[in-house]
C-alpha positions in Angstrom: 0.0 0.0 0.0 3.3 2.6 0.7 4.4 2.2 -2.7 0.1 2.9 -4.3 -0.3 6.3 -1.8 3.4 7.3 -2.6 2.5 7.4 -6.8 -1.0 8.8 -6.3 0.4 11.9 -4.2 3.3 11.7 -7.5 0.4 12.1 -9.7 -1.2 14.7 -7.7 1.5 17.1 -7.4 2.8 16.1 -11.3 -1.0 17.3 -12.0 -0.7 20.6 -10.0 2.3 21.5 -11.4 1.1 21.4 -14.4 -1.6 23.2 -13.7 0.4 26.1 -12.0 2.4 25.9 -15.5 -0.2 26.5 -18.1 -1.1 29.9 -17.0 -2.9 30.4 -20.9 -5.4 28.8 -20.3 -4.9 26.2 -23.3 -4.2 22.9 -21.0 -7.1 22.3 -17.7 -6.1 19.4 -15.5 -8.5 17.5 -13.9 -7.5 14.6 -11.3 -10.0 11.8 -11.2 -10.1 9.6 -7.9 -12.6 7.0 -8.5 -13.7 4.6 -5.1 -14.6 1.0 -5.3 -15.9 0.6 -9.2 -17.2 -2.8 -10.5 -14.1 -3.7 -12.8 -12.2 -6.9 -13.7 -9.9 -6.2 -11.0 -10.7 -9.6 -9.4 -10.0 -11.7 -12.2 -6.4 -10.8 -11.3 -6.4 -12.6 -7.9 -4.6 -15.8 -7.3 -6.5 -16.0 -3.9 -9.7 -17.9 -4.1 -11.3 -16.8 -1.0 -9.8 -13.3 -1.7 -11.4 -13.1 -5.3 -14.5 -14.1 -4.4 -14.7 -11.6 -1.2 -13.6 -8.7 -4.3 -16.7 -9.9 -6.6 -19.1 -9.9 -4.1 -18.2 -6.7 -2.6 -18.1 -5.2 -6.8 -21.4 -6.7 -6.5 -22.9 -4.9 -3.4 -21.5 -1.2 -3.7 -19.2 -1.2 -6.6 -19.4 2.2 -8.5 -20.8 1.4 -12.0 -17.8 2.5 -14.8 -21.0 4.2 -16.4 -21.0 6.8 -13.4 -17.5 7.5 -13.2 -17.5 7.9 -17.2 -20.4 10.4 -16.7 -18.4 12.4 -13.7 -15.5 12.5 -16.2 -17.7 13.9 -18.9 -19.1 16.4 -16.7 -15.5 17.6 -15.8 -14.7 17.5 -19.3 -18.0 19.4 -20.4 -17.2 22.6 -18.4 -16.7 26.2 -20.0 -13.3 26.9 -21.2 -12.6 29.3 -18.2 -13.7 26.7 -15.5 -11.3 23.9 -14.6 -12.1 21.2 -11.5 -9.1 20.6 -10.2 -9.8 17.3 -8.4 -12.7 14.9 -8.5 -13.4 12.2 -6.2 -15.9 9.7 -7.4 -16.8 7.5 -4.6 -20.0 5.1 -3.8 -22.6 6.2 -1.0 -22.1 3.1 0.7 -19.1 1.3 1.6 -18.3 -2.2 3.3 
């Protein structure tokens, strides 16, 4: 888990740089944080017991990729002088 947080707060402050570079206006950064989303992730598990604790947990509050796609779109959509700098994309209920 060290090594995941240490290259999420890389991309967060690569991301803000670059942010604090473009100063025409031409490049917006957004960072996208999605929470638990239903993905194949669990098919990458050697772990039996493991897998299936992953699937079922998708299954009972997983984020559907649809949402998240629709939270990037709506970051995307945004007039040309408005940029959202972080987005967080999480499910209302957790496990």
């Amino acid at each position: 888990m060290g090594v995941y947080a240490a290259t999420e707060n890389a991309v967060r402050t690569v991301m803000e740089a670059l942010r604090q570079e473009s100063t025409d206006g031409v490049i917006r950064t957004t960072s996208i944080s999605p929470g638990f989303v239903r993905t194949e992730l669990a098919e990458s598990i050697d772990d039996a017991s493991l897998r299936a604790q992953i699937r079922s947990n998708m299954d009972e509050f997983g984020l559907a990729p649809e949402a998240v796609a629709r939270a990037i779109a709506s970051a995307i959509e945004q007039p040309h002088d408005v940029e959202i700098g972080d987005l967080t994309i999480r499910p209302t209920v957790q496990g």
